[in-house]
C-alpha positions in Angstrom: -18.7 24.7 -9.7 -15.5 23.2 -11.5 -14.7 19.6 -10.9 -12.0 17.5 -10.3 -10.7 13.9 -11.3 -7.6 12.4 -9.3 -6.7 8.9 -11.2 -4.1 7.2 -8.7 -1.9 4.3 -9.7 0.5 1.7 -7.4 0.8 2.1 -3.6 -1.0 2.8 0.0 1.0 6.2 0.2 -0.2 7.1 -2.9 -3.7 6.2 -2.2 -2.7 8.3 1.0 -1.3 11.2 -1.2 -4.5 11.1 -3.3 -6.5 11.8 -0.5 -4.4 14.9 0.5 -4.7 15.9 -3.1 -8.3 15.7 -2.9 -9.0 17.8 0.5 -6.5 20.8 -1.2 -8.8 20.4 -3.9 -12.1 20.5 -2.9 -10.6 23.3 -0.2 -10.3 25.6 -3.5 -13.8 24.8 -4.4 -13.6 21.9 -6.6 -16.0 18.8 -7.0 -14.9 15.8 -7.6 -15.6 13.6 -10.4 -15.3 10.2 -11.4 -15.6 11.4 -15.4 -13.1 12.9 -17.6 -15.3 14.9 -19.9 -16.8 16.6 -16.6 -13.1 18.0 -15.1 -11.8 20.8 -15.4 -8.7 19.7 -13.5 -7.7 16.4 -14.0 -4.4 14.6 -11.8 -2.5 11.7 -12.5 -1.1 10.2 -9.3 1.3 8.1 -10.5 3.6 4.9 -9.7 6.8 4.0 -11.3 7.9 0.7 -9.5 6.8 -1.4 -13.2 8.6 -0.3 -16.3 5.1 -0.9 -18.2 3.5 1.6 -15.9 4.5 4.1 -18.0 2.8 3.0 -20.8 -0.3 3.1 -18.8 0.3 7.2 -17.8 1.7 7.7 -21.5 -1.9 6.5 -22.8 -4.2 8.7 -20.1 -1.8 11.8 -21.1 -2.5 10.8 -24.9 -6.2 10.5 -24.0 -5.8 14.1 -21.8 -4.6 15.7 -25.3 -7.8 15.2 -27.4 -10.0 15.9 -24.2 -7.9 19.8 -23.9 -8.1 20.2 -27.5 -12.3 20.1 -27.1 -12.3 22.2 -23.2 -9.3 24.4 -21.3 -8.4 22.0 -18.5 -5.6 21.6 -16.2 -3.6 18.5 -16.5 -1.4 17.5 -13.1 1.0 14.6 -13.0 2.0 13.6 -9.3 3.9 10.4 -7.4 7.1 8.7 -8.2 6.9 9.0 -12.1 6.2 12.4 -12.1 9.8 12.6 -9.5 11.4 10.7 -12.0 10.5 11.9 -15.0 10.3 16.0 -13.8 11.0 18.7 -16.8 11.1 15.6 -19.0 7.7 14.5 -19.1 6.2 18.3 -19.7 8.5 18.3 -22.7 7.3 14.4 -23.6 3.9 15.6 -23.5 3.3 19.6 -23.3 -0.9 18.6 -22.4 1.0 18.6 -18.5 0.7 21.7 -16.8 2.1 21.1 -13.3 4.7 18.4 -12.6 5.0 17.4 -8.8 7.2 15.1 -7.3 6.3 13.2 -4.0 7.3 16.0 -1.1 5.4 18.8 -3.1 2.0 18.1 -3.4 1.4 20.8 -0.4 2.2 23.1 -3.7 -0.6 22.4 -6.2 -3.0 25.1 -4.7 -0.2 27.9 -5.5 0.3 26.1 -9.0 -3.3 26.2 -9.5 -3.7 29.2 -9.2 -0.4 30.2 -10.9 -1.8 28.7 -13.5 -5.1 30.0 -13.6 -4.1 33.6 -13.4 -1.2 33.5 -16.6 1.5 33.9 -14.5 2.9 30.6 -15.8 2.3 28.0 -18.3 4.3 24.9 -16.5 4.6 24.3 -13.0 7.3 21.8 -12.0 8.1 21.5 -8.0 10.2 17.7 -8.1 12.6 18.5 -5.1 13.7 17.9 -1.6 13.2 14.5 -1.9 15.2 13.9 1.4 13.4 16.2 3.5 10.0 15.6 5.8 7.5 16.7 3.9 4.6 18.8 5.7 1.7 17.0 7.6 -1.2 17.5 5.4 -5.6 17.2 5.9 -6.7 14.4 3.7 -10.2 13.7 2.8 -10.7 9.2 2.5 -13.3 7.5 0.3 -13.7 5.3 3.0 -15.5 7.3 6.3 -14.1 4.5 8.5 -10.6 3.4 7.5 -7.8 6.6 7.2 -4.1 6.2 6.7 -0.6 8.3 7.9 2.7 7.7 7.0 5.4 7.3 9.2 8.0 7.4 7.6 8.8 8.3 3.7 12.0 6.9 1.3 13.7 3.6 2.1 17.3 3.0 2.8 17.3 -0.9 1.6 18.1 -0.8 -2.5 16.9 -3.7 -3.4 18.1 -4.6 -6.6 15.0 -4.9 -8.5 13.4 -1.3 -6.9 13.5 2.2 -7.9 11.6 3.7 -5.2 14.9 4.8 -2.8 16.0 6.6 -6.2 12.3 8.5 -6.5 11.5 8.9 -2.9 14.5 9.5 -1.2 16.3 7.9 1.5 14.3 7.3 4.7 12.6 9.7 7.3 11.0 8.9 10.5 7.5 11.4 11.2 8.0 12.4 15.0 6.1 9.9 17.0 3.9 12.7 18.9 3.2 13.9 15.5 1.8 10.7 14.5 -0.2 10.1 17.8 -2.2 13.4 17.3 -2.8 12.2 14.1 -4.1 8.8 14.9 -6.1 10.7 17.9 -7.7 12.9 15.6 -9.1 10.1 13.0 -10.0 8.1 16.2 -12.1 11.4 17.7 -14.1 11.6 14.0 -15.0 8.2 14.3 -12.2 6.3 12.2 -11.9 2.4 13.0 -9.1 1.4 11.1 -6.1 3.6 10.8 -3.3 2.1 8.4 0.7 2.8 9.0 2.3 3.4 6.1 6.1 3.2 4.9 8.5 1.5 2.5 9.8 0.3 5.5 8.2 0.7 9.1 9.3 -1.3 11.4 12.6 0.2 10.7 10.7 3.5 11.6 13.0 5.7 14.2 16.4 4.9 13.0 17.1 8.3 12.2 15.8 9.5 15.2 17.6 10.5 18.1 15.5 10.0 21.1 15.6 6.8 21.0 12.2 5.6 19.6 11.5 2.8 17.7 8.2 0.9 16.2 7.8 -1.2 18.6 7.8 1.6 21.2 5.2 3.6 18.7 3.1 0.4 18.4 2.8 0.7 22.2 1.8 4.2 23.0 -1.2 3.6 20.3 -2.3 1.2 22.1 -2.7 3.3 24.8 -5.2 6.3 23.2 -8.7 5.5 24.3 -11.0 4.0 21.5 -12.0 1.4 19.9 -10.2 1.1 16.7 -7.7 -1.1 15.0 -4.3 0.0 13.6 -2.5 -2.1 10.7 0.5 -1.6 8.8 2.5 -2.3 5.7 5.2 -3.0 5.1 7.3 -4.3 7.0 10.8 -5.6 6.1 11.8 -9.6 6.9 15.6 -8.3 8.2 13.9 -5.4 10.6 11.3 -7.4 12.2 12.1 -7.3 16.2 10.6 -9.5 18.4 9.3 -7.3 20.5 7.1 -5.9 17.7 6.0 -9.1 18.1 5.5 -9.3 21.5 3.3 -5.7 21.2 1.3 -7.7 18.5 0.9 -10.2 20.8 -0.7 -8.7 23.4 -2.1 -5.7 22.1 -5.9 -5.2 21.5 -5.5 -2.5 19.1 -3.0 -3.5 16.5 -4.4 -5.8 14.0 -3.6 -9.3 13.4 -2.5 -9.5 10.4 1.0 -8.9 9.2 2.5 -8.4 5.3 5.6 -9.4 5.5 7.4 -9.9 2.1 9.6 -13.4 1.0 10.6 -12.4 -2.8 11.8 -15.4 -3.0 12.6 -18.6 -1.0 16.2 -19.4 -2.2 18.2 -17.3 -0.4 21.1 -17.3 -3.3 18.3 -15.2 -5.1 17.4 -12.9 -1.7 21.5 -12.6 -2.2 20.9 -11.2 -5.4 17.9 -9.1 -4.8 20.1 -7.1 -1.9 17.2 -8.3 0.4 19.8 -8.8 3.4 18.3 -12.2 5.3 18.3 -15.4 4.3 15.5 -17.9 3.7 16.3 -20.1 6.9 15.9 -16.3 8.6 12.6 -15.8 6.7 11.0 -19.2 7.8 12.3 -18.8 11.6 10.3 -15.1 11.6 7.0 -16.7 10.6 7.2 -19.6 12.8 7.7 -17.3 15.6 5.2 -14.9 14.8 2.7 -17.9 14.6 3.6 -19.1 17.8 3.3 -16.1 19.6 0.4 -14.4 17.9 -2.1 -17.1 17.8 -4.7 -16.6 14.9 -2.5 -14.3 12.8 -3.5 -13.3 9.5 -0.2 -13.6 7.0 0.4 -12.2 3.6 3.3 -11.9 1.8 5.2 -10.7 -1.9 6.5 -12.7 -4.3 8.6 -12.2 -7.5 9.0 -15.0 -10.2 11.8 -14.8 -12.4 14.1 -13.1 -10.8 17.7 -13.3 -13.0 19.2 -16.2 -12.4 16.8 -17.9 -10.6 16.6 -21.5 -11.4 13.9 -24.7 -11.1 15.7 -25.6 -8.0 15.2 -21.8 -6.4 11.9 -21.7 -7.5 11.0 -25.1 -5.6 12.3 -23.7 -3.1 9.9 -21.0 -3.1 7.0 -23.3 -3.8 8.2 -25.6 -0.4 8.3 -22.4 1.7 4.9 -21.3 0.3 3.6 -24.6 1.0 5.0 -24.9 4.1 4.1 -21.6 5.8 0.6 -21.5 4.0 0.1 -17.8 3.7 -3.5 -16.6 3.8 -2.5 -14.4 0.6 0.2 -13.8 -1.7 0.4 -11.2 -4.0 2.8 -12.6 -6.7 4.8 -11.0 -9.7 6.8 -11.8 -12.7 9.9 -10.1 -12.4 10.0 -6.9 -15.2 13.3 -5.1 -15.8 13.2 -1.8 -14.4 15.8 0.8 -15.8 18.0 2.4 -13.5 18.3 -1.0 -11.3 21.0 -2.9 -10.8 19.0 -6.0 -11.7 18.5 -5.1 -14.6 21.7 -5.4 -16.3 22.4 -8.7 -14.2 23.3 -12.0 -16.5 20.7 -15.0 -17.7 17.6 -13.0 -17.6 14.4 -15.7 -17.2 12.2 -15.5 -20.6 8.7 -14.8 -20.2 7.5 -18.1 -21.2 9.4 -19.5 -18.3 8.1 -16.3 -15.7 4.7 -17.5 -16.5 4.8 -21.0 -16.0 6.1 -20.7 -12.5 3.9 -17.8 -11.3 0.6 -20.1 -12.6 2.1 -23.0 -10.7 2.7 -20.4 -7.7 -0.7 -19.5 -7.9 -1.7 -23.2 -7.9 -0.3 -23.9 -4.9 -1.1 -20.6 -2.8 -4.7 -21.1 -3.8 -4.8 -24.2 -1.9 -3.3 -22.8 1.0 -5.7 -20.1 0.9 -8.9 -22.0 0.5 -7.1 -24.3 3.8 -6.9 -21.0 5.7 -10.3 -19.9 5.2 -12.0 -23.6 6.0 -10.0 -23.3 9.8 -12.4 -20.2 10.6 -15.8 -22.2 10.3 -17.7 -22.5 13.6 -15.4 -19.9 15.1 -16.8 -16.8 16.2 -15.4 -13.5 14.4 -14.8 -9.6 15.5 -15.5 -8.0 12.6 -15.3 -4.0 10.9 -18.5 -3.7 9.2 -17.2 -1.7 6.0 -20.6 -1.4 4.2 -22.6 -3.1 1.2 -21.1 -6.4 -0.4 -19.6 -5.3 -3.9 -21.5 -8.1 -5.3 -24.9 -8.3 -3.1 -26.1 -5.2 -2.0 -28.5 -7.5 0.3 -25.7 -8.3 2.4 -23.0 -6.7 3.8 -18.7 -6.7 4.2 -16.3 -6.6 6.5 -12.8 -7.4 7.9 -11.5 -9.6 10.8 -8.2 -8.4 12.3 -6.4 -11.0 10.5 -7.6 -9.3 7.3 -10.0 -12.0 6.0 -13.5 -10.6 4.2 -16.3 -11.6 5.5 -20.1 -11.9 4.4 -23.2 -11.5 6.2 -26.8 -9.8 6.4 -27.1 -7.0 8.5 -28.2 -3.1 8.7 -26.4 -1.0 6.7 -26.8 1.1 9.7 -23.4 -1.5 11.4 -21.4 0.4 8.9 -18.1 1.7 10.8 -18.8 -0.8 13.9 -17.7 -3.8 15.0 -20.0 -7.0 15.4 -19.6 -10.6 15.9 -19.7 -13.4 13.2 -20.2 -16.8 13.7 -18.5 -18.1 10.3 -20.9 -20.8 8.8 -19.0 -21.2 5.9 -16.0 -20.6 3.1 -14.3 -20.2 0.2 -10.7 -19.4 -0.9 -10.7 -15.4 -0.2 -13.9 -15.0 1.5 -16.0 -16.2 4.7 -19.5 -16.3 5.4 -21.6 -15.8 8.5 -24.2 -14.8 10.9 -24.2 -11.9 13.2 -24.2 -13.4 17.0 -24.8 -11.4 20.1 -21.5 -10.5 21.9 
């Protein structure tokens, strides 16, 4: 039987994509493979959001080389670098056989097999980047938690992204399209279903009957099941309140909510293009924690930005502080060709980049480690995923706010929900002891 390796770098959708990828091939026969020297077909799912994640893909390809020099393989290169990039990168690096941008990956059987039978030596499929591309079966690592985008592209342009320039401008997924989707996950057993998009809750816009996220968050709720539904990521300036209010009140939509700050001065969410303003930012999480009580926040940062000062970046600090996320996932800022950012004045050395994002760090941790201590002696709902990585003699799963939780148990509670009294904490994780409900 001929096996397959999909490597996937960057996002959710392309962890999404990769999954698509995977069901196509094992639907033409293939097995998958965690090892290179065992593939026959190997693909690259790539991101492009970093400059240096090229250098990452530039090294595999090199690696790909010497491994088809020894056995005939078939060497694909998908996502947003392989958009990008298109002709250029089969020309970089002729080891690439098939080249296929983000709305084509419905293609690689036909190039395959195009392939396969001589009829071509390069396959390269990089357009329509502005269309809806075609509902596709995906096969998950994970036999509880499944993902569907609802939207592709982004319309915002932040200064410092490429991703409207490699995956298009924005397009809603018909809502009924989506509910059969989520139905069909939830009838084979799925407890977690993640929403994806650059941008969700500005999901409908281009729609014309009228439907929005708020209104998609509340016909899920209606499909029988028990089952959460999360979603990332949201945008600061699109965030309604009545997607609150559905969070709110909702037993199916998860609480926990990424919702992205960049930065905490707004004369640098100014220059990012990010389109609110920190006062804006601040007001959103206060009323999200007022209304949503026990709500699980994480957020985006980027250090560094050009321009940014010691006085913005205090200001970030304060705000992080202040609002004490449960996580941040935080960046140094890295020119990325083809932004405007990147040709913007007084560029932030790297010496400075990481002394701010290890005093970021500092204080998040605290508020972290805070966070965790305020669930001990509370009683938990929690998605039994499996085997701890570290302990196979006890087990992991989530709350709805997103925190990770340890306990003993049968693996047999994998895929259900059970109760946790938390006994105790660290700074990411919990601790606890399966109650009776």
């Amino acid at each position: 039987m001929k096996k397959a390796l999909i490597i996937t770098y960057g996002c959710q959708m392309n962890v999404n994509e990769s999954a698509k990828i995977k069901k196509m091939l094992i639907n033409m026969g293939y097995e998958m493979t965690e090892e290179t020297a065992d593939a026959d077909a190997v693909f690259l799912n790539t991101c492009t959001v970093r400059e240096g994640a090229a250098t990452q893909i530039y090294g595999k390809l090199g690696e790909l080389k010497t491994r088809k020099e020894k056995k005939e393989i078939i060497v694909g290169v998908t996502g947003c670098f392989a958009q990008e990039q298109g002709e250029e990168l089969v020309k970089k690096f002729p080891v690439v056989d098939i080249v296929m941008g983000n709305q084509n990956i419905g293609k690689i059987p036909t190039a395959i097999e195009r392939i396969e039978n001589g009829d071509l030596k390069n396959v390269i499929y990089i357009g329509a980047e502005d269309e809806l591309p075609p509902t596709l079966d995906a096969d998950f690592d994970s036999k509880y938690t499944a993902s569907i985008p609802i939207s592709y592209g982004c319309d915002n342009f932040c200064t410092f992204c490429i991703v409207p320039f490699v995956r298009g401008r924005e397009r809603s997924v018909p809502m009924e399209e989506i509910l059969e989707e989520i139905k069909g996950y939830v009838n084979k057993n799925y407890k977690e279903i993640i929403l994806l998009g650059q941008n969700v809750n500005s999901y409908g816009k281009d729609l014309k009957s009228g439907e929005n996220f708020a209104k998609l968050l509340e016909e899920i709720q209606k499909i029988p099941g028990e089952f959460w539904v999360r979603f990332i990521s949201p945008h600061p300036r699109d965030f309604t309140e009545d997607v609150i209010d559905v969070i709110a009140k909702s037993d199916k939509i998860a609480k926990a909510i990424h919702i992205p700050l960049q930065s905490g001065s707004s004369k640098v969410l100014k220059l990012m293009n990010r389109g609110y303003t920190k006062e804006h930012y601040i007001s959103l999480i206060k009323k999200m924690k007022e209304k949503i009580p026990g709500v699980g926040l994480t957020t985006d940062i980027i250090v560094g930005f050009p321009n940014e000062t010691e006085q913005d970046f205090l200001d970030t600090l304060e705000i992080v502080e202040n609002l004490r996320f449960d996580n941040s996932y935080m960046f140094m800022y890295s020119i990325r060709q083809g932004t405007r950012a990147a040709k913007m004045e007084n560029q932030i050395d790297e010496i400075t980049k990481k002394e701010r994002l290890h005093r970021l760090m500092d204080i998040q941790n605290v508020a972290s480690r805070l966070n965790s201590e305020d669930f001990v002696g509370k009683i938990e709902k929690v998605l039994v995923e499996g085997y701890s990585k570290k302990n196979k003699e006890t087990l992991t799963g989530k709350t709805s706010s997103g925190k990770v939780v340890i306990f003993k148990g049968d693996i047999e509670l994998a895929g259900q929900f059970v109760n946790i009294e938390i006994t105790s904490a660290k700074t990411w994780t919990l601790y606890g002891d399966i109650v009776n409900s």
